[in-house]
N, C-alpha and C positions, 0 to 999 in steps of 0.2 A: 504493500500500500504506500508506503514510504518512497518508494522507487517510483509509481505511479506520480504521485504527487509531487515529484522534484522534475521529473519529465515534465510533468504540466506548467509548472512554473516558469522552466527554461525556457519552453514552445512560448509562453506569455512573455517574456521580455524580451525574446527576440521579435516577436509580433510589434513588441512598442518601438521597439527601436527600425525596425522594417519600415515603421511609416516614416522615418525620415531616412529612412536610408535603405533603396530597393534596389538590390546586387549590386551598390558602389562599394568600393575599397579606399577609402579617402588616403593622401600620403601624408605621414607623418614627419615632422619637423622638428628633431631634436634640437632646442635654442637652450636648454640648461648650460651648456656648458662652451656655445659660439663664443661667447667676449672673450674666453682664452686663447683664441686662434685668430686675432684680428690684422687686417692688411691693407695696404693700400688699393683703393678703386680708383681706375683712369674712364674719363667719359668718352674715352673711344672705345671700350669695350661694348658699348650701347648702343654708343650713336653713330652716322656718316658724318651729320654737318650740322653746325650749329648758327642759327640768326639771332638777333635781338633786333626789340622794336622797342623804343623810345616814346611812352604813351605823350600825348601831350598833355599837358597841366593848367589847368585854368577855375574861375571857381567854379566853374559849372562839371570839371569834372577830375572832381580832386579823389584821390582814389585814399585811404585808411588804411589801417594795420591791416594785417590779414587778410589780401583779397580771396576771392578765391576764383581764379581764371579758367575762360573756357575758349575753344576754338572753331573758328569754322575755316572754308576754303577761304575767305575774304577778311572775316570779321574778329576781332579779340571781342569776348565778352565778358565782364569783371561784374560782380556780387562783393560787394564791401559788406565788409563782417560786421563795422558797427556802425549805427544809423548817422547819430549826431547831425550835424546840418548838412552830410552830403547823401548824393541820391543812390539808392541802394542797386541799382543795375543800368551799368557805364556800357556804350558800344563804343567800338575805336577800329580805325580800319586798319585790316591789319599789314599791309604793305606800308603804311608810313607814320603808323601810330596817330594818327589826327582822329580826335572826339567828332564821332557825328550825331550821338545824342543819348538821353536818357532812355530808359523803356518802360512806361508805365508810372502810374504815380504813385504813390505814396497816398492813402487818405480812408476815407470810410463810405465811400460815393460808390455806385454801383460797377465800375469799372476801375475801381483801386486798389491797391493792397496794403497786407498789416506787415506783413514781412516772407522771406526768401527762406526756402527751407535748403539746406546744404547739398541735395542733389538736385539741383534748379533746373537745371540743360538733359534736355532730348537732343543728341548729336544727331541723332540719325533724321528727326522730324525738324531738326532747329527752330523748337520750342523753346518757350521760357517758364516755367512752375511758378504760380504764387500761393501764395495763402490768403482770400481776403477779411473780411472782420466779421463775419455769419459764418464760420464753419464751411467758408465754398472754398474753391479751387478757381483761378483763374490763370489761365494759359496766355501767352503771348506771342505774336512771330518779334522778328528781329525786325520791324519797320515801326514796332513801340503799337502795334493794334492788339484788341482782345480776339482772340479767335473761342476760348471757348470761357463761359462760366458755371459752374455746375457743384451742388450740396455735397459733402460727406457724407457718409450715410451714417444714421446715428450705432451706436456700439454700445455702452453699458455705463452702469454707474455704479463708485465703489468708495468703502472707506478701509481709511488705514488706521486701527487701531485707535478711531474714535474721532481721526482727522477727516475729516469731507474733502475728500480729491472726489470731485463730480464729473464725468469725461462723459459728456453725450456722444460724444462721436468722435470718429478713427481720425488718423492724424496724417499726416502726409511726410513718408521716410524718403518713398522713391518712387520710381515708375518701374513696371514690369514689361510693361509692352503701352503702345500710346491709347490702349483704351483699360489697365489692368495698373492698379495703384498701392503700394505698398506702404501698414502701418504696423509697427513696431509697442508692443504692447509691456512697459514699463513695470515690472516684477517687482511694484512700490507693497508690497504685503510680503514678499516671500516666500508666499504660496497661489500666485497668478498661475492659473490656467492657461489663458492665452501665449502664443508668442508672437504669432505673426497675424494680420489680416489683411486678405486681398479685398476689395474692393473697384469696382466700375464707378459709371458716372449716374448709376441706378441703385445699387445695394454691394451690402456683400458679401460677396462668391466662394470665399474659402476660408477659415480660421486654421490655423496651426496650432495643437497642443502644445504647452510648455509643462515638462516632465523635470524639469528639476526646479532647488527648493532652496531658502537659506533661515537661516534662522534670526530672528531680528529681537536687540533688544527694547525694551521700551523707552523708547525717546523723540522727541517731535522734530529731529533731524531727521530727514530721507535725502541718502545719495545718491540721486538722479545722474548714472554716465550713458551716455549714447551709444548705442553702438554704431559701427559700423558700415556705410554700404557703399558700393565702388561697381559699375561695370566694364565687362570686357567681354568684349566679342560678341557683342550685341545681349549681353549675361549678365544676370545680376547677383551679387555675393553678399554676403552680410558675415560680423561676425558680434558677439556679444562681448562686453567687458572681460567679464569674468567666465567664460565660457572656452573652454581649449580649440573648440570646434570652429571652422571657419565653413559654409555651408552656401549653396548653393540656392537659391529662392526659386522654384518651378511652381507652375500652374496648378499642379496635383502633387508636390511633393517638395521635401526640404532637402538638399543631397548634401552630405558632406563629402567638402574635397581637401581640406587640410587637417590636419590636427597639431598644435604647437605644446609638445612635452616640454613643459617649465621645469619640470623636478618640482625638487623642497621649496625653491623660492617661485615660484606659482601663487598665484591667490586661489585658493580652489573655491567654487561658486559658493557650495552649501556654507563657506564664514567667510563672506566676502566682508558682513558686517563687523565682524570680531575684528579683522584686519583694521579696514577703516577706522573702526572706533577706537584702536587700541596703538595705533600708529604705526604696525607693523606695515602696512601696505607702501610704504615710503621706500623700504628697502626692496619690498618685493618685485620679481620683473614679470612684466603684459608685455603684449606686442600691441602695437596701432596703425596707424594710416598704409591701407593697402593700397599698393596700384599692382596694374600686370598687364601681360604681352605675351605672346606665346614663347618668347624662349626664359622670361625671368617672373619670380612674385617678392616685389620692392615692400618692404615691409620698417616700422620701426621697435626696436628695441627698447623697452624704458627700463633701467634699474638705476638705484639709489640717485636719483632726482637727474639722472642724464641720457640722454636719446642714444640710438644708436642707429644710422641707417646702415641696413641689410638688403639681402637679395638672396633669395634659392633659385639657383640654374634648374632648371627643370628637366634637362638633357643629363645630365653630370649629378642630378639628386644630392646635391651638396648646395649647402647652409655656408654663406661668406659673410661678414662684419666689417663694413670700412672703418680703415684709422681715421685720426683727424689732419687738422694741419695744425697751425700755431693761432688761427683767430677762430678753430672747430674742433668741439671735442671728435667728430666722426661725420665725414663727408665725401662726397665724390671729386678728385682731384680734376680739374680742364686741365687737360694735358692735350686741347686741341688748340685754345686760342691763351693758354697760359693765366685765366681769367679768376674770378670769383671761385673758391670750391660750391657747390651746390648741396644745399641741404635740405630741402623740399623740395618737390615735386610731383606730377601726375600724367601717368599715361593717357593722350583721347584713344576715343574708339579707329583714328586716323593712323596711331599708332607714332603720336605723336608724343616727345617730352616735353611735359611744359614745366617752364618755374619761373623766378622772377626775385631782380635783387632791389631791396631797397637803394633811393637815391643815399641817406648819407651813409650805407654799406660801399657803393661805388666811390662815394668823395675820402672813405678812409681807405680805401684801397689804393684810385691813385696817388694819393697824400703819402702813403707805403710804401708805392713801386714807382717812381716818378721813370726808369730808364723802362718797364713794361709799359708802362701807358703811355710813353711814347710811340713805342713801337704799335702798341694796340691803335694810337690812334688813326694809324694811318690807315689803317683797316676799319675804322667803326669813326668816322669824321666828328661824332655826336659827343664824343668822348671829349674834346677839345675846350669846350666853353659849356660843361657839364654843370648842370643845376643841382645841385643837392639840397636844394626845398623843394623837388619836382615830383612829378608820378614816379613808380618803380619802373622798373626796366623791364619787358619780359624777353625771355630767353625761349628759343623754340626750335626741338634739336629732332631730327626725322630717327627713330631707332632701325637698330640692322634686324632684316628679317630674316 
């Protein structure tokens, strides 16, 4: 009977685990032990060629900390991270960097928005995502028109341990396809059900179970971290904080395609709260900002308060860790145009890199290399009479395929 009922049990967790994972074998990412094998990265190992554009600077299109840049065959599109008095989505052409306008406004009117959620851009449609101030969605082409406006559909309502977190409706993480919309359901209890919800521009279509749990203690602090989400190859990835899993988001299923073994210094999900609360999470190492290409997945490294950009070869199934230089604890070395090392960045579906240096990163660098930025400038003329109160620079390097 014993043997019956251990069989049963097995066939039931693999059943649970089957719904997100149906005949995948995801690969596994040993990062426990990468910081001890660290090297130098050259950006020729990536890329053919590298340009910069020179956004222009004026106040109508003063660009913030943090952009977060997109491409098309023509157009640069920038989403400034923080509102303040400038306008939250810049177009700039992208042959010669000149402002050609705003996209949409700002307001509470029936064609404006409250703010830009972090996966804004449909490459493939060159649309734009909004959020506006009713729980709707509005859409925009690149000529600053509304193409579509349309509700969330509503979702649930819940408290956390006597706190009223009221959420009528899904949220907007990503797009899954240009009619199929993806929201991420915030595990503020610990024991959240949900993980993912697709939704249309009618209801919606699919929930994802969330099977795991953590334990919380009583406190009116909740650690709200985001996960996650990045496309490639016309694909959409997600991964959670505290979750090993990096997965696959499908129509009818969750896939997992990586797994990152932390070891000992892992946060594991079920006491992400003990961490947090206890300050242990500070030494502990996560991975974060994904991008990918079919021969690399660009990843970062966090342990005890410092980043580490990485890459797994996909060909070669080896884990690499760049060193730094002297103004980067870990970055990618231009060993093409002898420039900036590169410490962010993101692949487009184009198969594009993009990044982008602030103006006064550029003014202490020439200031640094006065006999390189010579030489650079005779190649990049902009260099010359260089503003360092100006837009960032962006960088835009085609990868080898």
């Amino acid at each position: 009977m014993k043997t019956i009922t251990s069989i049963t049990l097995m066939l039931l967790l693999f059943s649970c685990v089957g719904k997100q994972n149906e005949g995948n074998v995801p690969t596994t990412i040993f990062v426990f032990n990468a910081l001890e094998n660290m090297e130098n990265t050259y950006l020729s190992m990536f890329v053919d060629n590298v340009a910069y554009v020179q956004l222009e600077s004026s106040e109508k299109s003063f660009i913030n900390i943090q952009p977060m840049i997109e491409l098309t065959e023509d157009f640069i599109v920038v989403r400034n991270w923080v509102r303040g008095e400038a306008p939250l989505l810049l177009l700039f052409d992208r042959e010669n960097g000149k402002f050609l306008r705003e996209i949409g406004k700002i307001g509470r009117g029936p064609d404006e928005y409250s703010l830009v959620p972090t996966n804004y851009f449909n490459q493939t449609q060159k649309i734009i995502y909004t959020i506006g101030s009713n729980n709707n969605i509005l859409t925009y082409n690149l000529q600053g028109q509304v193409k579509d406006n349309f509700k969330i559909p509503e979702q649930f309502n819940t408290d956390v341990e006597g706190i009223p977190v009221t959420v009528t409706s899904a949220l907007f993480d990503a797009y899954l396809d240009s009619n199929t919309f993806v929201s991420y359901v915030q595990n503020y209890t610990g024991y959240e059900k949900k993980k993912i919800i697709l939704f249309n521009k009618d209801t919606i279509t699919k929930i994802y179970p969330n099977y795991l749990s953590w334990e919380r203690t009583p406190s009116r602090n909740i650690n709200v971290i985001s996960p996650i989400f990045y496309h490639f190859d016309n694909r959409l990835f997600f991964k959670e904080p505290y979750n090993d899993t990096l997965f696959e988001v499908k129509h009818n299923e969750l896939n997992p395609r990586f797994i990152f073994s932390l070891g000992k210094n892992g946060i594991p999900y079920a006491l992400q709260n003990e961490y947090i609360t206890s300050g242990k999470s500070i030494n502990a190492t996560s991975v974060h900002n994904f991008t990918e290409n079919n021969n690399y997945l660009f990843f970062t490294i966090f342990k005890d308060k410092k980043s580490y950009l990485s890459y797994y070869d996909k060909s070669k199934k080896s884990l690499h860790v760049s060193k730094g230089t002297d103004s980067q604890p870990s970055s990618i070395i231009d060993d093409i145009n002898d420039f900036l090392p590169i410490t962010k960045f993101h692949i487009n579906e184009r198969n594009e890199l993009i990044s982008y240096f602030e103006a006064l990163s550029i003014r202490k660098w020439l200031d640094a290399n006065p006999d390189k930025s010579k030489s650079l400038s005779k190649m990049y003329p902009w260099l010359k009479d260089f503003d360092d109160t100006g837009n960032p620079v962006i960088m835009i390097a085609k990868c080898k395929e």
